[in-house]
N, C-alpha and C positions, 0 to 999 in steps of 0.2 A: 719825322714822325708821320705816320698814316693811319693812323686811329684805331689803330686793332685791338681789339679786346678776348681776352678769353678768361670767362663767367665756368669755374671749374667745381661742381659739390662733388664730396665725397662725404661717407659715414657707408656704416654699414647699417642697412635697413632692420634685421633682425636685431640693436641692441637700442632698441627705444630711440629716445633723443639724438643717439650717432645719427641717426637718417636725415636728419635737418638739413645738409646739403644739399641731399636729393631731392626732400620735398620743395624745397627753395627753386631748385635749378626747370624742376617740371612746374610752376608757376611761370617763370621766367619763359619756357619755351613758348608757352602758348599766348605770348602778347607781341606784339609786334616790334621787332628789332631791328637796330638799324645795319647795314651794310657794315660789314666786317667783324660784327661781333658775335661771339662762339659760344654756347652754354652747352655746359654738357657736364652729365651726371658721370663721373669718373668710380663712383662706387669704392669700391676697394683696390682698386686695378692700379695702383701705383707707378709701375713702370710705362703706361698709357700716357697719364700722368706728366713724368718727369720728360719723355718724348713730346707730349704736348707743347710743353712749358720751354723749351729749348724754340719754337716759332718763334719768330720776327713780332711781338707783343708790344706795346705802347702800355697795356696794363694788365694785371692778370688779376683775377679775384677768386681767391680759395676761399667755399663757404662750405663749414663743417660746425660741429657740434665746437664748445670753445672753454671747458671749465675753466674758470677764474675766480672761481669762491663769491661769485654773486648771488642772484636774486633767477632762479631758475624763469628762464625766459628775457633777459636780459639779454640786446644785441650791443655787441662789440667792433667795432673795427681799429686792426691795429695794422700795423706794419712790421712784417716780422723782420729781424736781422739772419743773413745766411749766415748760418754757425761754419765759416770757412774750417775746414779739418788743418789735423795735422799731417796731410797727405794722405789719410787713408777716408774714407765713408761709410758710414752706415749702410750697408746694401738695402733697399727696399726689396720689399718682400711681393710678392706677386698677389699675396692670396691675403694680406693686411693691407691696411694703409697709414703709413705714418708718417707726416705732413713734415716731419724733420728731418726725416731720412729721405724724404724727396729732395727736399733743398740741398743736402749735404749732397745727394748723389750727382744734383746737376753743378755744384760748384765743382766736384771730382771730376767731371765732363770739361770739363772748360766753359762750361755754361753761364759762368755768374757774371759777366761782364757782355754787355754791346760790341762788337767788335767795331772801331772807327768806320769801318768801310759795309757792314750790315752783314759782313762775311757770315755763310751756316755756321751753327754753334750761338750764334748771336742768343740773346733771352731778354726777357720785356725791360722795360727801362723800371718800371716800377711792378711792386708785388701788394698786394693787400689780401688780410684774412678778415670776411666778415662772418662773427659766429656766434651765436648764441650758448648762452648757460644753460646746460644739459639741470634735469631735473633727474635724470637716469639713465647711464650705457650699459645698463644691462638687460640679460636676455629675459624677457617675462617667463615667470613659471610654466602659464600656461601655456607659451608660445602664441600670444597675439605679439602684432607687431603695432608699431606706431607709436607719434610723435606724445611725451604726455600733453596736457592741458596749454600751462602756459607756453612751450616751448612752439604749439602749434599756432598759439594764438599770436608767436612773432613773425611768421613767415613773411606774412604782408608786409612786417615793418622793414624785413633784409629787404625781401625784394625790392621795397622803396631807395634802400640806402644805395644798393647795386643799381638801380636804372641811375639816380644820380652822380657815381662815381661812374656811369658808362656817358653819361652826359657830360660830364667833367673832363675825361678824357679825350671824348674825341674834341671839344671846343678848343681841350689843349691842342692837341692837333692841329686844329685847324689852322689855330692861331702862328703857328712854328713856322 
């Protein structure tokens, strides 16, 4: 292991709450981080994305807007499962983003497993999504953008949860 991190938001900015990633991830930039770990606003860019996630990672952490039938502004972190295909994948799409059709595309890569020897193709040993309960992914009438009330009033709390799973991480690390 060698501690590497990659801190990955996505949403799309024009549908309210989707921005959550982003606002998260520019929070994140401007504090100080430690050596090796990567934040970066992936936007809707998908196949950036799945190119990303295919590095040599210790951990990855996808933060996006996260419906779950809670309490609008409510943060989550889960562990997703890669939904292995039936040998074929959900193409991701260039100009969306769909956080399953990512996964699906790097298991069709050969990407879902560490290779024993760290061989390219390798992918993080673990994944986590930390995301908050959307209050609304849609486009405002008027065309304002942004986060509503309480979804803005979590950011602080991701980014707390994200610097300690990047603290978690690399201690793993260290420790290996």
């Amino acid at each position: 292991m060698n501690g590497r991190v990659l801190v990955a938001g996505i949403g799309n900015i024009f549908l309210g709450d989707d921005a959550f990633g982003g606002e998260v991830v520019q929070r994140l930039q401007r504090r100080p981080l430690p050596k090796g770990v990567r934040v970066e606003d992936f936007g809707i860019r998908s196949y950036d994305l799945v190119y990303a996630l295919m590095e040599d990672w210790d951990l990855a952490v996808l933060v996006d807007a996260l419906p779950r039938g809670g309490q609008p502004g409510t943060v989550y972190t889960l562990e997703p499962e890669v939904l292995a295909g039936n040998g074929s994948a959900t193409m991701a799409d260039a100009h969306s983003m769909n956080p399953v059709s990512v996964l699906q595309m790097l298991d069709a890569m050969g990407a879902g497993k560490r290779e024993k020897d760290g061989a390219i193709g390798a992918r993080q040993q673990r994944l986590l999504v930390v995301g908050c309960e959307p209050a609304t992914v849609e486009p405002d009438p008027e065309g304002n953008i942004g986060l509503s009330a309480p979804v803005k009033a979590a950011v602080e709390q991701a980014v707390s949860v994200i610097e300690d799973l990047i603290i978690r991480a690399r201690s793993d690390a260290s420790a290996a």
